[in-house]
C-alpha positions in Angstrom: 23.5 -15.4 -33.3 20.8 -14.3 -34.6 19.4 -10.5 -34.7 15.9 -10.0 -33.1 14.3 -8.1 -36.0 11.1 -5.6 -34.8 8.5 -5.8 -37.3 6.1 -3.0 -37.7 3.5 -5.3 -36.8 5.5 -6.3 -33.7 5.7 -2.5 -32.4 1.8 -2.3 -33.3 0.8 -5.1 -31.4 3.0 -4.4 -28.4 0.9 -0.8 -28.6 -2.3 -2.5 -28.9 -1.7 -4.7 -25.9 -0.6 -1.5 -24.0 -3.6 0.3 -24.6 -6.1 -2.6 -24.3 -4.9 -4.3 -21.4 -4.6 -0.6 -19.6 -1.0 -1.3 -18.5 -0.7 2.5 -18.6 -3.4 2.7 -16.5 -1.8 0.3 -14.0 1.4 1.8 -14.3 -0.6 5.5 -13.1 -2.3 3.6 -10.6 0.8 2.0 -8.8 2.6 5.7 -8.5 -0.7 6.9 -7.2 -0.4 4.3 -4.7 2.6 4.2 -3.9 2.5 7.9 -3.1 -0.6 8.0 -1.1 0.8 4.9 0.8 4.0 7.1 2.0 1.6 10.0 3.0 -0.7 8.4 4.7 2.4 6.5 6.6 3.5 9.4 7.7 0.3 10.5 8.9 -0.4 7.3 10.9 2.9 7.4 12.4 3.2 10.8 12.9 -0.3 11.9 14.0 -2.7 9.0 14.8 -0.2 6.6 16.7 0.8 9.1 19.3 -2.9 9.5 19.9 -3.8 5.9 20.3 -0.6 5.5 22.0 -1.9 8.3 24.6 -5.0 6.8 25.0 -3.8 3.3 25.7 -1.3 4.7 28.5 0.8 7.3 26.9 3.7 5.2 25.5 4.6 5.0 22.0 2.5 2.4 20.3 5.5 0.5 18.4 7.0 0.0 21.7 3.3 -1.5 23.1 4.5 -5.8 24.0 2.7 -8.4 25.4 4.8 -10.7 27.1 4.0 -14.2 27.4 5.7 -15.3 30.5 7.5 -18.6 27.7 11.9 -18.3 28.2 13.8 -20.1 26.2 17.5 -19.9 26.2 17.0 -16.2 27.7 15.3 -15.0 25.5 11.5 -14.0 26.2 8.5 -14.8 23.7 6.9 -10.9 23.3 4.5 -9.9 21.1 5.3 -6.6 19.3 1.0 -5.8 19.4 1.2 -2.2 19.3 3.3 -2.9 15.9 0.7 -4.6 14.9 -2.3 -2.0 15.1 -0.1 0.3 14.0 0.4 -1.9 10.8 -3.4 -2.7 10.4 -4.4 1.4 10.8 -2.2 2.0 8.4 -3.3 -0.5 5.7 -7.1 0.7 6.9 -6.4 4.1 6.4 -4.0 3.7 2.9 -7.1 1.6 1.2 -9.3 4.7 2.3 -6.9 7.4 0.5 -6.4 5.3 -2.3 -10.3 4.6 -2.8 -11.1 8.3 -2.3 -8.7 9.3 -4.6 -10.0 6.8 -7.3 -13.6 7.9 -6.6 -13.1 11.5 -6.8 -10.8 11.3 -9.6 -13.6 9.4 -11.8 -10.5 7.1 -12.2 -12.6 3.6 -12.1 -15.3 5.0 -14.9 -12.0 4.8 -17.1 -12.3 0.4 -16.4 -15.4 0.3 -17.8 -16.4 -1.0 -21.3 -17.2 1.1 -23.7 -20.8 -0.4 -25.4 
């Protein structure tokens, strides 16, 4: 078997492509995200659900089904639709954090070109 040998040149270029594809950069950006996406989670579920919920008929919002009326084998065809909005607030409002964070943070002047 041959040994893989790492050239200087190898361990330059691999820094190079690090800095100049900003892999860093999207490295920061995913923990950013990632964090911001559990937060704001939490919020939805633990704040703004039970509010829609209350005002839709004061049930919890994952437990919100629309049933069809269609049996098979005895087994209903529901739709889980209060999962649903619950799943699109919580995209809505993750997007939001995570775009006021990159605003305020000046982190998307850091994409641009340098003239």
């Amino acid at each position: 078997m041959a040994k893989a040998k790492i050239s200087a040149k190898h361990a330059k270029g691999f820094v190079d492509f690090v800095r100049e594809q900003g892999v860093v950069g999207l490295a920061v950006g995913l923990a950013i995200g990632a964090s911001a996406g559990e937060a704001v989670k939490a919020i939805v579920e633990n704040f703004i659900n039970p509010i829609v919920g209350y005002l839709v008929g004061g049930v919890s919002l994952d437990q919100q089904i629309w049933n069809t009326g269609l049996s098979r084998g005895g087994h209903d065809l529901e739709f889980g639709w209060g999962a649903i909005i619950g799943a699109v607030i919580t995209l809505v409002a993750t997007a939001f954090v995570v775009y006021q964070i990159v605003h305020i943070a000046k982190l998307d002047r850091l994409d641009k070109k340098k003239d």
